[in-house]
N, C-alpha and C positions, 0 to 999 in steps of 0.2 A: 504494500500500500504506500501511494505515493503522498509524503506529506506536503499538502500547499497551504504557505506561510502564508495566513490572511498580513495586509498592509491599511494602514489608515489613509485614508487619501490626502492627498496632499495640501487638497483644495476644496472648504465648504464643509468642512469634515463629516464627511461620508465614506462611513464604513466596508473598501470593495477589495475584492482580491482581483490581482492581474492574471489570474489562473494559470498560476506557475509556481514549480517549487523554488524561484530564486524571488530577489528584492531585486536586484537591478539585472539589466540587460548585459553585464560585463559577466557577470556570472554566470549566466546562460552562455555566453559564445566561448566561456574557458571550459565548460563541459559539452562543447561542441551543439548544443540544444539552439539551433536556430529558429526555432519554430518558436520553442520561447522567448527568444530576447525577440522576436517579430510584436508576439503580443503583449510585453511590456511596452515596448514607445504607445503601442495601438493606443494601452490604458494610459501613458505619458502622455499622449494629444490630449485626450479627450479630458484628461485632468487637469492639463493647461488651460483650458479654454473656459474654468470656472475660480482661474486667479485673476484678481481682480485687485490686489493690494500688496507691498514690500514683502511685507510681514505672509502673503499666500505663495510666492513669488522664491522668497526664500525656503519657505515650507517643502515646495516643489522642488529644489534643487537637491537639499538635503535627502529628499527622500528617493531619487531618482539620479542621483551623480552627474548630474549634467546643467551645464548652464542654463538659463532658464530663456533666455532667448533665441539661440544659435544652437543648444546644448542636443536637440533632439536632431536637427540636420544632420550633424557630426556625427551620431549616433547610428542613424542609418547608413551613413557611408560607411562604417565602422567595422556593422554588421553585413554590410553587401560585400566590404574587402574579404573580412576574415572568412565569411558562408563561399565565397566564388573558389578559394583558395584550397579549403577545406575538400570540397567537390570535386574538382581537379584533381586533388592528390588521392582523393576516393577511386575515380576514374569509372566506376562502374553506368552501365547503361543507367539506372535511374538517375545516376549523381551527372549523368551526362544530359540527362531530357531537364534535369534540375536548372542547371547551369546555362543552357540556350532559353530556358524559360523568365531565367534574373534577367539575362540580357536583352530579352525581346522587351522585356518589362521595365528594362532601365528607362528613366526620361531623362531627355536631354534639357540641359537649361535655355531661355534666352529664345532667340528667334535668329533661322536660316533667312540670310539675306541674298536677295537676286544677285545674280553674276555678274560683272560689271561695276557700272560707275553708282553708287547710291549717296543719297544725304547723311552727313557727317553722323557715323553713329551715336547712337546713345546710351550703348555699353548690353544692349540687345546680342549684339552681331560679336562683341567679343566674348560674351558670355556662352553664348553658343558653341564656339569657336573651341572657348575653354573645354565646356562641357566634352566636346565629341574626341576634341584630346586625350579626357580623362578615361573616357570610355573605351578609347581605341589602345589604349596602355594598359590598362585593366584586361583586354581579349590578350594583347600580347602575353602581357602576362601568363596567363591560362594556357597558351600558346606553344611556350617555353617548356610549361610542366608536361604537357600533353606530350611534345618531342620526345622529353626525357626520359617519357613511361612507356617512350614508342608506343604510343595511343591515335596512333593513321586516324580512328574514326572520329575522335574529337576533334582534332587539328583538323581537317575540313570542315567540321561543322564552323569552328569559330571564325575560321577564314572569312565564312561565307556572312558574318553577324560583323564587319568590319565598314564603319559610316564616311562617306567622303569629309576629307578634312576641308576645311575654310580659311582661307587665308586673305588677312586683310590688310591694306595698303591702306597709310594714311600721312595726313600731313601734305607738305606742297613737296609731291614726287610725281615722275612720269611712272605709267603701269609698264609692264612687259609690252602692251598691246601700241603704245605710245600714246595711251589716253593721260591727257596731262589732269593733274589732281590737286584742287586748291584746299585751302585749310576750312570748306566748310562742307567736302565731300570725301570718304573713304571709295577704295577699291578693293571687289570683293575678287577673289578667284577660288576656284575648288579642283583637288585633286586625289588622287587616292594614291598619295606616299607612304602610308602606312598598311595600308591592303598590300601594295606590291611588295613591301619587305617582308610582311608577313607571308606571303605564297614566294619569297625567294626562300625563306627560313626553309620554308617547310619544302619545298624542290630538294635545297642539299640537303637533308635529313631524310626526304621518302622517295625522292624521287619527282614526275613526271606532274602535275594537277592542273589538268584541264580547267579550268576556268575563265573567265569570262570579268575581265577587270573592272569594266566603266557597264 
């Protein structure tokens, strides 16, 4: 019999448990329990969203280890590094339909901007930009491990889950294309440099992969 610690809530004081045997989500991801530290933030949002003063604010931090503004973001990334890493080095078909299923589900931040000349961004277009970076080093990652386990059926699948990167030109520069670019427009362009190293990786390690870049 599994025993789950009841917790007081952080916020309004209301008596819930986050229906797990741990208190915080760090605990969950050190006994590999992703599924729990999943539904402690759940119960984190939802308890946040009923502080309303220093003194609840604090209450929430204490009781949940994480900053009380930023502290839940951090936290899912936290849990999507250590859970992505974990499953990969599992390697098995489940932990493999698992792992294409994070990343299909991943969201990117910010907003893809048209190709070419657009209005000076507004930190949209770099956020985005960031994002897909983040995401496209996280597959690598997974990438690496899959080589090393000589795991051929992973390593295609994540090839194929790789998002074109965004590259943004700004400031008074001329683009590649010879589009001149003043200080109240950026230049967008998109490439897939990070897919193509990724299926050169995987060529000198497996060999041959038919694929299809753009």
């Amino acid at each position: 019999m599994i025993l789950v610690l009841l917790t007081i809530s952080a916020c309004n004081g209301s008596s819930e448990s986050n229906g797990t045997p741990y208190t915080t989500y760090r605990e969950a991801i050190a006994a590999n329990d992703f599924e729990a530290a999943h539904k402690i933030i759940a119960q984190a949002e939802a308890d946040k969203e009923r502080c309303h003063n220093k003194y609840e604010r604090e209450s929430f931090e204490s009781k949940y280890g994480v900053d009380f503004y930023d502290g839940l973001k951090e936290a899912k990334t936290e849990i999507f590094d250590k859970e992505i890493k974990f499953l990969a080095a599992d390697g098995s078909a489940e932990a493999c339909a698992r792992l294409v299923f994070l990343f299909t589900d991943y969201e990117i931040k910010g907003r893809r901007l048209s190709e070419g000349l657009n209005d000076y961004y507004s930190g949209y277009g770099n956020a985005y930009a960031t994002s897909v970076d983040g995401f496209n080093s996280r597959l690598s990652m997974v990438l690496d491990l899959a080589i090393s386990q000589d795991n051929k059926g992973l390593a295609q699948k994540i090839i194929k889950l790789y998002k074109e990167n965004m590259d943004i030109l700004m400031g008074t520069n001329k683009a590649p294309d010879g589009t001149e670019v003043d200080g109240n427009h950026c230049y967008v362009t998109y490439n897939w440099k990070d897919k193509e190293a990724a299926i050169k990786k995987y060529e000198d390690n497996f060999g041959s992969l038919k694929e299809v870049v753009e």
